[in-house]
Legacy VTK file of the C-alpha trace (Angstrom):
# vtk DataFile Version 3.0
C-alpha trace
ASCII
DATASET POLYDATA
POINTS 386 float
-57.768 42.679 -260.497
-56.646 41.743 -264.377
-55.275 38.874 -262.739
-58.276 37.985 -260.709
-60.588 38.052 -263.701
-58.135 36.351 -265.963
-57.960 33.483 -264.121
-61.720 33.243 -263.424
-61.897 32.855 -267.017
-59.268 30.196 -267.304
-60.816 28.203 -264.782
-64.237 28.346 -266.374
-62.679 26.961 -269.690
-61.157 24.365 -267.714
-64.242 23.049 -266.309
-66.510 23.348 -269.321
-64.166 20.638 -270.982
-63.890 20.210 -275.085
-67.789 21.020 -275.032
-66.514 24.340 -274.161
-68.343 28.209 -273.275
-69.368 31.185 -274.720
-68.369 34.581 -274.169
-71.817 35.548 -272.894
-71.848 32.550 -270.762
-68.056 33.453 -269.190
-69.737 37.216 -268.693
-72.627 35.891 -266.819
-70.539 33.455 -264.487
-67.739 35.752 -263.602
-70.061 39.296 -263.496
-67.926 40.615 -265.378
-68.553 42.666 -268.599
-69.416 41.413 -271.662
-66.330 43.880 -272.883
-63.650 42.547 -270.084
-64.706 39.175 -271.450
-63.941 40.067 -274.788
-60.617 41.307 -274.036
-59.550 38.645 -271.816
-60.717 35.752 -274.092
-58.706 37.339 -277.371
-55.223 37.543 -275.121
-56.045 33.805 -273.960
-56.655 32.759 -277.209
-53.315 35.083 -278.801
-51.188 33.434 -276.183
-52.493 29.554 -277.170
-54.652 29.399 -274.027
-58.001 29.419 -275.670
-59.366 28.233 -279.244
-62.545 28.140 -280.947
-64.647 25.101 -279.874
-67.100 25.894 -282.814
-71.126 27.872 -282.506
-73.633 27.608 -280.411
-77.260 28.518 -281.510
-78.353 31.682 -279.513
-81.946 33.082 -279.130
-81.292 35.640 -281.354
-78.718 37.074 -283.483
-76.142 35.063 -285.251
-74.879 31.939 -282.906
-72.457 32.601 -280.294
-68.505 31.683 -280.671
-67.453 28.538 -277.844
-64.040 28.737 -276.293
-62.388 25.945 -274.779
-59.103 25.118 -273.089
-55.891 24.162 -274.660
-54.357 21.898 -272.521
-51.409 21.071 -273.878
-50.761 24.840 -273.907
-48.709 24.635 -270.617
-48.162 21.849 -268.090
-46.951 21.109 -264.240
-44.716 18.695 -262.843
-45.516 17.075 -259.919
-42.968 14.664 -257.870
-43.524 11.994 -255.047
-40.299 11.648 -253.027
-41.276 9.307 -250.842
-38.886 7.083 -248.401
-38.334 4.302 -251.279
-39.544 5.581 -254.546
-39.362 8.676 -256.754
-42.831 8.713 -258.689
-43.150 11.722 -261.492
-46.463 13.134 -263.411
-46.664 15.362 -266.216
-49.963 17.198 -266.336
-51.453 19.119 -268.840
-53.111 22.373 -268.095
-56.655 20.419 -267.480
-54.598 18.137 -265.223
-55.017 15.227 -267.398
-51.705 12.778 -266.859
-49.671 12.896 -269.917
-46.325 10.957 -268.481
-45.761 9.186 -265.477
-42.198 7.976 -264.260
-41.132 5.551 -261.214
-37.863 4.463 -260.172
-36.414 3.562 -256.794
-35.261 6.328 -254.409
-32.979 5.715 -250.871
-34.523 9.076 -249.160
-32.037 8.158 -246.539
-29.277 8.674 -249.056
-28.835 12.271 -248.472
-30.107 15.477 -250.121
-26.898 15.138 -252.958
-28.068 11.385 -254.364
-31.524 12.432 -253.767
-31.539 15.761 -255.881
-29.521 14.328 -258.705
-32.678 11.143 -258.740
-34.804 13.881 -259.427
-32.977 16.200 -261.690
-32.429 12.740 -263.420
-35.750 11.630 -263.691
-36.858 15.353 -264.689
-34.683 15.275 -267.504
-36.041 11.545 -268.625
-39.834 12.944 -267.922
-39.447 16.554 -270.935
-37.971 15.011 -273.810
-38.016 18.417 -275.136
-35.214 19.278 -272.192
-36.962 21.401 -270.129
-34.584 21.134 -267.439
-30.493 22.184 -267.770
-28.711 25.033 -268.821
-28.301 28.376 -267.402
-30.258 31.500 -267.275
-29.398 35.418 -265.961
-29.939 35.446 -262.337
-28.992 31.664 -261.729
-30.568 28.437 -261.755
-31.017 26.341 -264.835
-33.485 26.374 -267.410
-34.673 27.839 -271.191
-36.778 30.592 -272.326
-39.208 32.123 -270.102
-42.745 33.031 -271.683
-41.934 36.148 -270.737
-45.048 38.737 -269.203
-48.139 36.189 -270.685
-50.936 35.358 -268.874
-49.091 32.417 -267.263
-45.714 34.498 -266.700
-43.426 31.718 -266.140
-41.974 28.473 -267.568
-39.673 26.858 -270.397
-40.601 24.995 -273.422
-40.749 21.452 -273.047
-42.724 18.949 -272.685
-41.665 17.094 -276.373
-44.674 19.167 -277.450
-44.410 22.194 -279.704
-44.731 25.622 -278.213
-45.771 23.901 -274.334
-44.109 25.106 -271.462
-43.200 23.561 -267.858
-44.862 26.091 -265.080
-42.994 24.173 -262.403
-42.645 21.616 -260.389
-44.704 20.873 -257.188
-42.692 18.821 -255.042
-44.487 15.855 -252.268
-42.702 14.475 -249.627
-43.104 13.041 -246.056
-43.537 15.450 -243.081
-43.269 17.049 -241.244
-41.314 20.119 -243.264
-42.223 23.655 -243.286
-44.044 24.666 -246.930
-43.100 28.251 -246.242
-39.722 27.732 -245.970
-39.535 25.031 -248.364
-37.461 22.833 -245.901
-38.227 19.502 -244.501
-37.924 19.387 -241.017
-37.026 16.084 -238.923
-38.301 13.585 -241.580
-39.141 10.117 -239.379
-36.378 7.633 -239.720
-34.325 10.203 -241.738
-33.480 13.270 -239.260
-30.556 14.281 -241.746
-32.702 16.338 -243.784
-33.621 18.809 -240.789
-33.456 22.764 -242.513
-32.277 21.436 -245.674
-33.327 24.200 -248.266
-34.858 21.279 -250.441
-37.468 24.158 -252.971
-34.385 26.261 -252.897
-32.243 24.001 -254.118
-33.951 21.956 -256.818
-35.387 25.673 -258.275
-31.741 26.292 -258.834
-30.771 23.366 -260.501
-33.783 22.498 -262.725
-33.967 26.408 -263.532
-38.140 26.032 -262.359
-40.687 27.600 -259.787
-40.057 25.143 -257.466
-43.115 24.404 -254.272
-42.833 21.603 -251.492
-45.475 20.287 -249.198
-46.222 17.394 -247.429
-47.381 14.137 -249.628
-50.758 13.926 -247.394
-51.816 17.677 -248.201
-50.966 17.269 -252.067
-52.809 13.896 -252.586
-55.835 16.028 -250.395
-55.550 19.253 -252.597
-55.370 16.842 -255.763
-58.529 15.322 -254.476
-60.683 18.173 -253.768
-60.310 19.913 -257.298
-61.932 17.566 -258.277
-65.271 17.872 -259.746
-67.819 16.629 -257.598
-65.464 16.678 -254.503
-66.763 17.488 -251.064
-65.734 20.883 -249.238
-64.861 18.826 -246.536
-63.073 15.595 -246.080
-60.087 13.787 -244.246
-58.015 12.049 -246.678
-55.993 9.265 -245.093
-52.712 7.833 -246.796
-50.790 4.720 -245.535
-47.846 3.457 -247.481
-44.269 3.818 -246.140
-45.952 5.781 -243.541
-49.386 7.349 -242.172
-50.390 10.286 -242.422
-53.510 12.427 -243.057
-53.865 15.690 -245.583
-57.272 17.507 -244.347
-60.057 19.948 -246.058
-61.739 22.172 -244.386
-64.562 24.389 -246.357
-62.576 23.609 -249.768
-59.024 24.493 -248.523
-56.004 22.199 -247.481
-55.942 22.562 -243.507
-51.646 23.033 -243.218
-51.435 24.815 -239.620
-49.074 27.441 -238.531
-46.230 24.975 -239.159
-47.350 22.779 -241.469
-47.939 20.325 -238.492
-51.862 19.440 -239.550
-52.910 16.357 -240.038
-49.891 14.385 -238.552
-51.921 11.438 -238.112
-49.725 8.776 -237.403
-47.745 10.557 -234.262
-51.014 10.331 -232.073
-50.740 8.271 -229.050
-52.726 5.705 -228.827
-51.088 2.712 -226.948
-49.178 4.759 -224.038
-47.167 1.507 -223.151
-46.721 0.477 -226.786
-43.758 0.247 -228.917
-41.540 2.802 -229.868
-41.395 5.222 -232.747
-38.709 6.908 -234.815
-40.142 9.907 -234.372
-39.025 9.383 -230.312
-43.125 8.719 -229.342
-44.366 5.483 -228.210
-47.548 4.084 -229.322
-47.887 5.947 -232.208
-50.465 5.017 -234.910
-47.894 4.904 -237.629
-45.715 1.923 -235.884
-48.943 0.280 -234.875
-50.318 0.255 -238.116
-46.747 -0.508 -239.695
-46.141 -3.565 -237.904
-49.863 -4.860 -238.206
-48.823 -4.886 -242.216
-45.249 -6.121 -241.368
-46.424 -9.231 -239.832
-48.973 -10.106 -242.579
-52.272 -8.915 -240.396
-54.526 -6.881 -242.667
-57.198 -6.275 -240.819
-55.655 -5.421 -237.279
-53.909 -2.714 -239.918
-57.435 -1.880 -241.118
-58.661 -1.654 -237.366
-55.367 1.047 -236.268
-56.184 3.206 -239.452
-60.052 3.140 -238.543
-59.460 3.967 -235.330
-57.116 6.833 -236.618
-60.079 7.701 -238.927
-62.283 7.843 -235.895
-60.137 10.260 -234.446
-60.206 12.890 -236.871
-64.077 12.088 -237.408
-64.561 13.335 -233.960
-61.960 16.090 -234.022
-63.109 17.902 -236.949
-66.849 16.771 -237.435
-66.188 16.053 -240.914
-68.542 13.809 -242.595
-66.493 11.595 -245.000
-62.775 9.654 -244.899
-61.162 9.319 -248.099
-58.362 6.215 -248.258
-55.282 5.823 -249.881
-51.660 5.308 -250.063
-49.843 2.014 -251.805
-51.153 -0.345 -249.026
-54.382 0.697 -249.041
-54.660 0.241 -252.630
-53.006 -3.215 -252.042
-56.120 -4.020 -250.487
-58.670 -1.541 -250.765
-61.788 -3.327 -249.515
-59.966 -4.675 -246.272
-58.888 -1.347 -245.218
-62.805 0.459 -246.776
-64.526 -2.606 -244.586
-62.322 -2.302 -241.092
-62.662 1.707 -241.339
-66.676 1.334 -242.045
-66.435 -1.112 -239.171
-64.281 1.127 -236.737
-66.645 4.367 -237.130
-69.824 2.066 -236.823
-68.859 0.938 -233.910
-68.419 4.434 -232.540
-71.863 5.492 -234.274
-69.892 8.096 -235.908
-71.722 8.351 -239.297
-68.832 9.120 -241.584
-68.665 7.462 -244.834
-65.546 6.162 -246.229
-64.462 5.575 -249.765
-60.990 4.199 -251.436
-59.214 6.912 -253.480
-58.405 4.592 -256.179
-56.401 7.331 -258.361
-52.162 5.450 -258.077
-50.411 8.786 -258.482
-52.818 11.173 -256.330
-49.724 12.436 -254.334
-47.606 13.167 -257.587
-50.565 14.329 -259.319
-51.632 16.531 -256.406
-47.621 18.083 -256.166
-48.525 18.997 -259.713
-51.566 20.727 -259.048
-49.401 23.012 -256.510
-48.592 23.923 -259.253
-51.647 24.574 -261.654
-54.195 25.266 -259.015
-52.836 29.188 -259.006
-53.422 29.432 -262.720
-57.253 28.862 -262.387
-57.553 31.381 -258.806
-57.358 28.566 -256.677
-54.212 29.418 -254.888
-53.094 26.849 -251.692
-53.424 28.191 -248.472
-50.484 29.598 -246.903
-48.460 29.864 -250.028
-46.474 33.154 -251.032
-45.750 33.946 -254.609
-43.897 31.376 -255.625
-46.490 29.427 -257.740
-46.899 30.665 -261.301
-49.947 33.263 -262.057
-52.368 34.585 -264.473
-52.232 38.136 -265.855
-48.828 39.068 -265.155
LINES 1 387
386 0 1 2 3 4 5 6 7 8 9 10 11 12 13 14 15 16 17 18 19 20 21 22 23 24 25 26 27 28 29 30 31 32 33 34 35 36 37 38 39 40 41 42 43 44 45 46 47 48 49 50 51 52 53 54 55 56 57 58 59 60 61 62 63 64 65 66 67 68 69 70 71 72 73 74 75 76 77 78 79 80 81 82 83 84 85 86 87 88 89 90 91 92 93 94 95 96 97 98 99 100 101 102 103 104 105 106 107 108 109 110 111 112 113 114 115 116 117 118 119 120 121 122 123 124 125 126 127 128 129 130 131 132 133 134 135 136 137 138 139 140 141 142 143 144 145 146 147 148 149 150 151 152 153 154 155 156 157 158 159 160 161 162 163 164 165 166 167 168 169 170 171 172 173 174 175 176 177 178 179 180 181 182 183 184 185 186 187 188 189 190 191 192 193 194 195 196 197 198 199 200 201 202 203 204 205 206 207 208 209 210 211 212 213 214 215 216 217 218 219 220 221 222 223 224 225 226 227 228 229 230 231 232 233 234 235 236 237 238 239 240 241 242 243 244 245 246 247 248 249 250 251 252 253 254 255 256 257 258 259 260 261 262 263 264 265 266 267 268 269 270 271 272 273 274 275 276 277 278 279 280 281 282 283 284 285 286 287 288 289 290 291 292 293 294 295 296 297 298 299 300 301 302 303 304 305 306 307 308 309 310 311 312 313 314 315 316 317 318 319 320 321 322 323 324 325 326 327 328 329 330 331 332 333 334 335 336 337 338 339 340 341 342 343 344 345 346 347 348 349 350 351 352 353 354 355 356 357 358 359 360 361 362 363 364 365 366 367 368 369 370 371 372 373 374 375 376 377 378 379 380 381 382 383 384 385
């Protein structure tokens, strides 16, 4: 229950921004007692989660003490391994960006190149050195915080007295987030059962958590303030795919097999796929962009968009992925175009944000800090009140 209520709190903080809240205003949103408050509130702010955000004039009685949020307190990494390019976000505890890294990846390299990119570019992202070293029990890594509110993570970060939480790790599907494997990645089969979040927690010595790139960009999308409780986000880059909210939460499936867009049929005769289909959206769509034609592109993902529209009622398509943001109104106006045609009354919008998928692996992450804990994930992600 401390835990519960703790992170309440946190959360709260985070969304009141610098303006901050008061103590009587954190009482009244949680239900909790003015006396809980008190006591959760003067850890927060021992531990350098909370400071004083200045006084508020009160109806009576002297005015009232405002908390806010330290961000820099504690931060997240997030990483985008996708098929040509490692992408890496540090995010402060608000999930503000504070340092962003890209360099060129070969995911058909193998796991060994692959893991030393990213211990590499880990390394390069915490000038502080977050990551290397050993620790009892194995792994790599500093100092743990020790039993704190946020229970886990190393100094780092180049800023004094931060800490790393972990990394949330992005990656094409399908894989299996439970497990933390990949499973038969298309066009790169080798990394079938390869104990990927096992083996980067041991060498950078962090909580380690992997999911798919679509339902990281989608969780990044709907903490967002503002966002709708239900959406289908839709990512085309390297390859298509679809990360899906349903009520608030990150739709994952049983196997982590939701919202593999780009493997429906929809040309029984048409070409064939890596992933051993024919047809499929994703080599459609691919070779619409290979040969130059935008809109045909624009048409395949609408008509992809159409299909979820109809499967899951929901009542607004979010777009993004590098070549949609190549040419975001081509891909908004053939979507729009697709669904109108079908009188399905969905509306559609570009997320324009580079880095969602990186910045939603980091927020894997820091979600769990603030109660909002992705479905179908265990323990690994860090949590308040320990």
């Amino acid at each position: 229950m401390r835990s519960h209520n703790a992170a309440l709190v946190l959360d709260l903080l985070r969304t009141a921004g610098r303006e901050g809240i008061s103590r009587l205003e954190l009482a009244e949103r949680t239900g909790l007692t003015p006396q809980a408050v008190s006591k959760i509130t003067a850890r927060l702010r021992t531990e350098g989660l909370a400071a004083d955000a200045g006084r508020r004039a009160s109806t009576g009685g002297k005015p009232a003490t405002v908390l806010r949020l330290v961000p820099e307190a504690a931060h997240a990494i997030g990483l985008h391994l996708d098929r040509d390019e490692l992408t890496a976000v540090l995010l402060d505890l608000a999930g503000e960006r504070v340092a962003e890294r890209r360099t060129p990846l070969d995911l058909g390299a193998g796991a060994e190149p692959v893991l030393a990119a990213v211990r590499a570019e880990v390394a390069a992202l915490l000038p502080g050195g977050a990551s290397g070293g050993t620790r009892p029990g194995g792994g790599a890594g500093g100092a743990a915080l020790g039993a704190g509110f946020l229970g886990v993570g190393v100094p780092g970060a180049g800023v004094p007295g931060a800490s790393v939480l972990g990394v949330g790790v992005a990656m094409p599907g399908p894989l299996d987030h439970r497990a933390g494997t990949p499973g038969r990645v298309t066009g790169f089969p080798q990394w079938d059962g390869f104990p990927l979040r096992d083996e980067l927690a041991r060498r950078l010595g962090l909580p380690v958590v992997l999911d798919k790139d679509t339902n990281a960009a989608a969780l990044g999308l709907a903490l967002r303030p503002g966002a709708p409780g239900s959406f289908a986000y839709v990512h085309l880059g390297t390859g298509l795919g679809a990360g899906l909210v349903l009520g608030g939460a990150v739709l994952r499936g049983g196997r982590t097999g939701a919202g593999e867009l780009g493997h429906q049929t929809v040309q029984l005769d048409g070409p064939p796929c890596d992933c051993g289909g024919r047809g499929c959206l994703e080599v459609l769509c691919l070779a619409a962009l290979a040969r130059g034609d935008l809109d045909g592109a624009a048409r395949v993902l609408g008509t992809g968009a159409a299909n979820l529209v109809r499967l899951l009622d929901v009542d607004r398509v979010l777009l993004g992925g590098r070549a949609v943001l190549a040419a975001p109104e081509v891909f908004a106006r053939g979507t729009r175009e697709v669904l109108a045609g079908l009188a399905l009354p969905a509306d559609v919008a570009v997320a324009t944000a580079p880095h969602a998928v990186a910045e939603g692996a980091a927020q894997l992450i820091l979600a769990p800090v603030f109660g909002n804990r992705p479905s179908g994930f265990g323990g690994e992600p860090p949590t308040v009140g320990q």
